[in-house]
C-alpha positions, 0 to 999 in steps of 0.5 A: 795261135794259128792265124789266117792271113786273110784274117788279118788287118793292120791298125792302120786299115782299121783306122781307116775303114773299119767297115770293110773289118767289119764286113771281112769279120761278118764273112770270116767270123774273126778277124786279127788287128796287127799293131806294129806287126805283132797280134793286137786285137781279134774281133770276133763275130757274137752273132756267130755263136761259137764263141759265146754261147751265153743267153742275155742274162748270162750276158748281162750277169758278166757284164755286171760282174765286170763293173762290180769288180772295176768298181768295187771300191766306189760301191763300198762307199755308196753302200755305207 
């Protein structure tokens, strides 16, 4: 994975400001969380389009998708 220096952040700067992540995300698009100097988390832009190009029933059928499958075994129960 390629990664712009200017686009990376320590969890400890996020921690503290995670306002000036945010406004570093909105310039950049994405922005790389370091935790103990290893690649964490990457924030990205949704807004930006380039990474989801989902209507909003795309995004809610996804979404749905996630919590049937978190919590499948609860809705089997709820479902007898």
């Amino acid at each position: 994975m390629y990664l712009d220096t200017d686009r990376i952040v320590t969890m400890t700067a996020a921690n503290q400001n995670f306002s000036a992540v945010a406004r570093q995300t909105d310039q950049c698009g994405k922005s790389v969380i370091f935790k103990n100097n290893r690649p964490k988390y990457i924030i990205i832009d949704l807004d930006g389009g380039e990474y989801l190009d989902l209507t909003e029933d795309e995004r809610i059928d996804v979404v749905a998708r996630r919590i049937m499958k978190r919590h499948k075994s609860a809705f089997l129960e709820l479902a007898k």
